[in-house]
Backbone as JSON, one array per atom type, in Angstrom:
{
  "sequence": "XXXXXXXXXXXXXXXXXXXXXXXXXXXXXXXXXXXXXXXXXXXXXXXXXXXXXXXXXXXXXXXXXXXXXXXXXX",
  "N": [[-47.79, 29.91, -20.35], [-46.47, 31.07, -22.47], [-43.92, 31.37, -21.19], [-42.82, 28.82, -21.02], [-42.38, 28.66, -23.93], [-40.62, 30.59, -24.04], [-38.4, 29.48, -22.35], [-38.18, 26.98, -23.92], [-37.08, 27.62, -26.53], [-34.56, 28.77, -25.87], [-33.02, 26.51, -25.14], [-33.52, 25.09, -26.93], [-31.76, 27.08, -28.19], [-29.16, 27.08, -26.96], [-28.76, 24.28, -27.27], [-27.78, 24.05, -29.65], [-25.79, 25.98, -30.03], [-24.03, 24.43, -28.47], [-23.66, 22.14, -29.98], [-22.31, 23.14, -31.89], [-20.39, 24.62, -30.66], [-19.04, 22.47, -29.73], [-17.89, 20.97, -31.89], [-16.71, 22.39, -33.64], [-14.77, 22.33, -31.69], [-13.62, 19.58, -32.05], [-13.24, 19.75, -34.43], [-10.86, 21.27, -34.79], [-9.37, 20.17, -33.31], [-8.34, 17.95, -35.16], [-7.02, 18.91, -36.97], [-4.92, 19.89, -35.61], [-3.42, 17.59, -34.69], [-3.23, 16.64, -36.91], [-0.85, 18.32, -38.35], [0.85, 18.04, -36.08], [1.26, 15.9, -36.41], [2.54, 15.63, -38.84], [4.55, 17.18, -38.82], [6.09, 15.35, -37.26], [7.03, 13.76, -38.28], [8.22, 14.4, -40.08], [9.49, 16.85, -39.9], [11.97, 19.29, -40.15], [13.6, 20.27, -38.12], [15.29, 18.91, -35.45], [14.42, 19.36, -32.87], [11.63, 20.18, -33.14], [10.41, 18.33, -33.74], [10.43, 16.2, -31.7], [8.92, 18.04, -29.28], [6.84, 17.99, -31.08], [6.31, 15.14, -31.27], [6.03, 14.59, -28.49], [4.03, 16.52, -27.75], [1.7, 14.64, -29.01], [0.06, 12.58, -28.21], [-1.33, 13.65, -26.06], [-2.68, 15.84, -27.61], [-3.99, 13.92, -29.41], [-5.68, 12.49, -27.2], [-7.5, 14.51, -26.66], [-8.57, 14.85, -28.81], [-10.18, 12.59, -29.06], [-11.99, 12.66, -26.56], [-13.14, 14.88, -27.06], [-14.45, 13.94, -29.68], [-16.04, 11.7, -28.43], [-17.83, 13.59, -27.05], [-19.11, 14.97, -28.86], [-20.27, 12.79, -30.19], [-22.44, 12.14, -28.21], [-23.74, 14.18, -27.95], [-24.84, 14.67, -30.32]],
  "CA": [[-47.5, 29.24, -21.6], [-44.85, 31.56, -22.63], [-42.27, 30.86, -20.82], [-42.18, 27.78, -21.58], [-42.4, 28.86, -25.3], [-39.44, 31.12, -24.37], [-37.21, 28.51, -21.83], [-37.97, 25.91, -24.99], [-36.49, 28.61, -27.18], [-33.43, 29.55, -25.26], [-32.84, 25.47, -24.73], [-32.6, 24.9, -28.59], [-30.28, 27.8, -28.92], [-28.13, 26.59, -26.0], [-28.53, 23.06, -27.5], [-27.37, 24.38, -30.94], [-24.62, 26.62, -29.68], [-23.33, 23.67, -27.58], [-22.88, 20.89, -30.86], [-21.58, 23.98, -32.89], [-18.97, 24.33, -30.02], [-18.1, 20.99, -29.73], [-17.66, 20.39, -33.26], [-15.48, 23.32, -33.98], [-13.16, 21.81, -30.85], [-12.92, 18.29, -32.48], [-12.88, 19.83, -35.92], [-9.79, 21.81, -34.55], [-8.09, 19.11, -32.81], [-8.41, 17.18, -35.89], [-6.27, 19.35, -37.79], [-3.82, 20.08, -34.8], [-3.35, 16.31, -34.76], [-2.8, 16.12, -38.63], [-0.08, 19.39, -38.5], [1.88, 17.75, -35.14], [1.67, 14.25, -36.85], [3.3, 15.58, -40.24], [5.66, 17.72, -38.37], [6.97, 14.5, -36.48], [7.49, 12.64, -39.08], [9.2, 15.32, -41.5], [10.3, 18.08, -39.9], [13.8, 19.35, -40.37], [14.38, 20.43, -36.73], [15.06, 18.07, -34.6], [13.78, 20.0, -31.54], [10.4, 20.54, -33.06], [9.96, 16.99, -34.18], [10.49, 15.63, -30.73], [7.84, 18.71, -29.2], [5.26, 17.37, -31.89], [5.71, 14.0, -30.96], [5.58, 14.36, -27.17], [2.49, 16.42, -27.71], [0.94, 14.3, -30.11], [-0.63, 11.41, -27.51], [-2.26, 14.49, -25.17], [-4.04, 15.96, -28.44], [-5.45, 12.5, -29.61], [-6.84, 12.52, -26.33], [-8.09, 15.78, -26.8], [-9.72, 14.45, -30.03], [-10.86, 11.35, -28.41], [-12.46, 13.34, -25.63], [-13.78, 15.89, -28.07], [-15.69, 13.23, -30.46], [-16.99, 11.14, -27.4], [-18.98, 14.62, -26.47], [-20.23, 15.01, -30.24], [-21.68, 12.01, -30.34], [-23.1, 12.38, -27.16], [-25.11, 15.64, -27.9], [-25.24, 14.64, -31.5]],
  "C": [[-46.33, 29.92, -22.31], [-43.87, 31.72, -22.19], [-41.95, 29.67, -20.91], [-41.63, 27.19, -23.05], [-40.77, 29.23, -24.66], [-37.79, 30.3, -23.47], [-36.97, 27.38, -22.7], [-36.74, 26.7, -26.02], [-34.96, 28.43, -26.78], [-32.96, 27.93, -25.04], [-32.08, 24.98, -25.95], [-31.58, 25.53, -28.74], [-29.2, 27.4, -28.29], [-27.75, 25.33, -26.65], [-27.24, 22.76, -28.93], [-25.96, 24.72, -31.16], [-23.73, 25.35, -29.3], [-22.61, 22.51, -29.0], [-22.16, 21.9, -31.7], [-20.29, 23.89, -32.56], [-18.13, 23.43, -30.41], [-17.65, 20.18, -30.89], [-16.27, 21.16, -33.93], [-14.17, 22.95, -33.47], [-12.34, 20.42, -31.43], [-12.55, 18.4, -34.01], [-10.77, 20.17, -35.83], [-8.39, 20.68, -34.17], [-7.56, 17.93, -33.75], [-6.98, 17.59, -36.49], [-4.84, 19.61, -37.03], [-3.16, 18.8, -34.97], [-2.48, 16.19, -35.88], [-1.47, 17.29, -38.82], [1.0, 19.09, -37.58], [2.14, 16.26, -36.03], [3.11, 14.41, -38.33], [4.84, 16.22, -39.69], [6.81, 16.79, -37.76], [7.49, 13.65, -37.3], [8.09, 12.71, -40.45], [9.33, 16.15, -41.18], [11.82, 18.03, -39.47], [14.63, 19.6, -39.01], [13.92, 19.25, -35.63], [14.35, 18.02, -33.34], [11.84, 20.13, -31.43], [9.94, 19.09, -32.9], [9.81, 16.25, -32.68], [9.34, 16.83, -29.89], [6.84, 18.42, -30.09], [5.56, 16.0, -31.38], [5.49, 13.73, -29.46], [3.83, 15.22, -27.0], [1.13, 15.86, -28.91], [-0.39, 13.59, -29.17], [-1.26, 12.45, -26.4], [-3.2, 15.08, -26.46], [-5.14, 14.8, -29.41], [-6.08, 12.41, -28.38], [-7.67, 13.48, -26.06], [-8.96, 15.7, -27.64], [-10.63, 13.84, -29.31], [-11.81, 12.14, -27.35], [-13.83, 13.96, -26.45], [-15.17, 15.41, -29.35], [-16.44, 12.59, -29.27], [-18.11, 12.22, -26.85], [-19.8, 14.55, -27.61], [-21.08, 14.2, -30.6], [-22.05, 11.82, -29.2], [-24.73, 12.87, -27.31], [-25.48, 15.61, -29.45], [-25.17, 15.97, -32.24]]
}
């Protein structure tokens, strides 16, 4: 009976750990998103502006990716 107390245990924390993760990654990519988007569409160097907008459409899919897990595992 206690190990199943303690593999229940260790399941939640894994479960816990895991939406914490995955929240932090889509929280992150949120803001990466919102910092390449502004940069493309007002920054002064031309060089960057074109590097934020070529990686703009790989970190929305990075979002996109990133929420499809969250609500997954809720």
């Amino acid at each position: 009976m206690r190990y199943r107390e303690e593999t229940a245990g260790c399941l939640r924390r894994g479960a816990l750990f895991n939406r914490r993760y995955v929240d932090g990654q889509a929280r992150g990519h949120e803001a990466a998103v919102r910092l390449f988007e502004s940069e493309a569409q007002g920054g002064r160097s031309p060089l960057l502006r074109h590097f934020a907008e070529g990686a703009l459409p790989i970190l929305r899919a990075h979002l996109r990716h990133a929420e499809a897990i969250r609500r997954r595992i809720g």
